[in-house]
N, C-alpha and C positions, 0 to 999 in steps of 0.2 A: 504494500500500500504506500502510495505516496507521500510524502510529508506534511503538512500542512498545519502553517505557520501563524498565529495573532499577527492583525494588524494592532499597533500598541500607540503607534503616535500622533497627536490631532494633524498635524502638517498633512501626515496619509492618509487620514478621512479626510479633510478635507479636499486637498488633491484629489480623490476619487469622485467625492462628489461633484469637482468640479471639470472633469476629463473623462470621467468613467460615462457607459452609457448608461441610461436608466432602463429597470423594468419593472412598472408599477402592476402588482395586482392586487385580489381581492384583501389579501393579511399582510402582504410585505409590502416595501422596497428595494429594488435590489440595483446595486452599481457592479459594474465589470468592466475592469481593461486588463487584455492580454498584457501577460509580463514579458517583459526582456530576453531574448534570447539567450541563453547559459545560465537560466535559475533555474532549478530544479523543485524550488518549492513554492503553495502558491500561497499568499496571504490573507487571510482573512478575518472580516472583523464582523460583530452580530453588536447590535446599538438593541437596546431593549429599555424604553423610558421609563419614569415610574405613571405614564398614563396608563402603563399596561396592566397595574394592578399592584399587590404588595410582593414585596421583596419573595417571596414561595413563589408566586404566579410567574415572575420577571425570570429567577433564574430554574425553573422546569421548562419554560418555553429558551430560554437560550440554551441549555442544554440537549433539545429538542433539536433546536435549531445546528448546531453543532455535529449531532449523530449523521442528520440529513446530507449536512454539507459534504461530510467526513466521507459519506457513500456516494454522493452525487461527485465529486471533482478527482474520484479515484483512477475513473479513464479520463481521462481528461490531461490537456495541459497546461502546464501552470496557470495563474493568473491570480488576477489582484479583485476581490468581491468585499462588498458593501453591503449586509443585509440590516435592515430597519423594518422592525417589526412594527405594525400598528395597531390598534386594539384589539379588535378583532381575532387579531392572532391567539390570542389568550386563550380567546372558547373555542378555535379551529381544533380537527383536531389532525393525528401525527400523517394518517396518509394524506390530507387535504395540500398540507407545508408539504411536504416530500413532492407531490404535483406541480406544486406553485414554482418551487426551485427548479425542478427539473427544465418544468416548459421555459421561465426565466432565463436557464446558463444556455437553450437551446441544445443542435445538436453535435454529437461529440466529436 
């Protein structure tokens, strides 16, 4: 399995959201730019507000979101994602996210 790395710095969320492309659906948001030729790993970062509910609800849905990632960018090549959870995501439930990403990163 691939590596797959925290995004950790605001400069990088930013930068994404400001370069990466969008894909808005029903529970997310998501950014994506391909990475750089000769990384090997790709980075990612899950934003989870506390609109989404209390601290249980915030990190079972970013852990959620995590599993998902972890299995969606396994064939895949690198790259740099931005997912933003929105309330909704809260009551979705695990195969709905796992849909939403997939269709999102598109095909492999």
């Amino acid at each position: 399995m691939r590596q797959v790395a925290s995004l950790r710095r605001q400069v990088d969320f930013a930068r994404l959201r400001r370069h990466g492309r969008r894909v808005s659906t029903k529970s997310l948001t998501i950014y994506r730019s391909d990475e750089p030729a000769g990384d090997a790993s790709s980075l990612v970062g899950i934003t989870v507000s506390k609109s989404i509910g209390k601290a249980v609800v915030r990190n079972k849905l970013r852990r959620r979101l995590s599993a998902i990632v972890r299995e969606a960018l396994a064939p895949r090549a690198a790259m740099r994602l931005l997912i933003i959870a929105r309330p909704v995501a809260a009551d979705a439930h695990f195969s709905d996210l796992r849909a939403e990403v997939t269709s999102a990163l598109g095909p492999t």
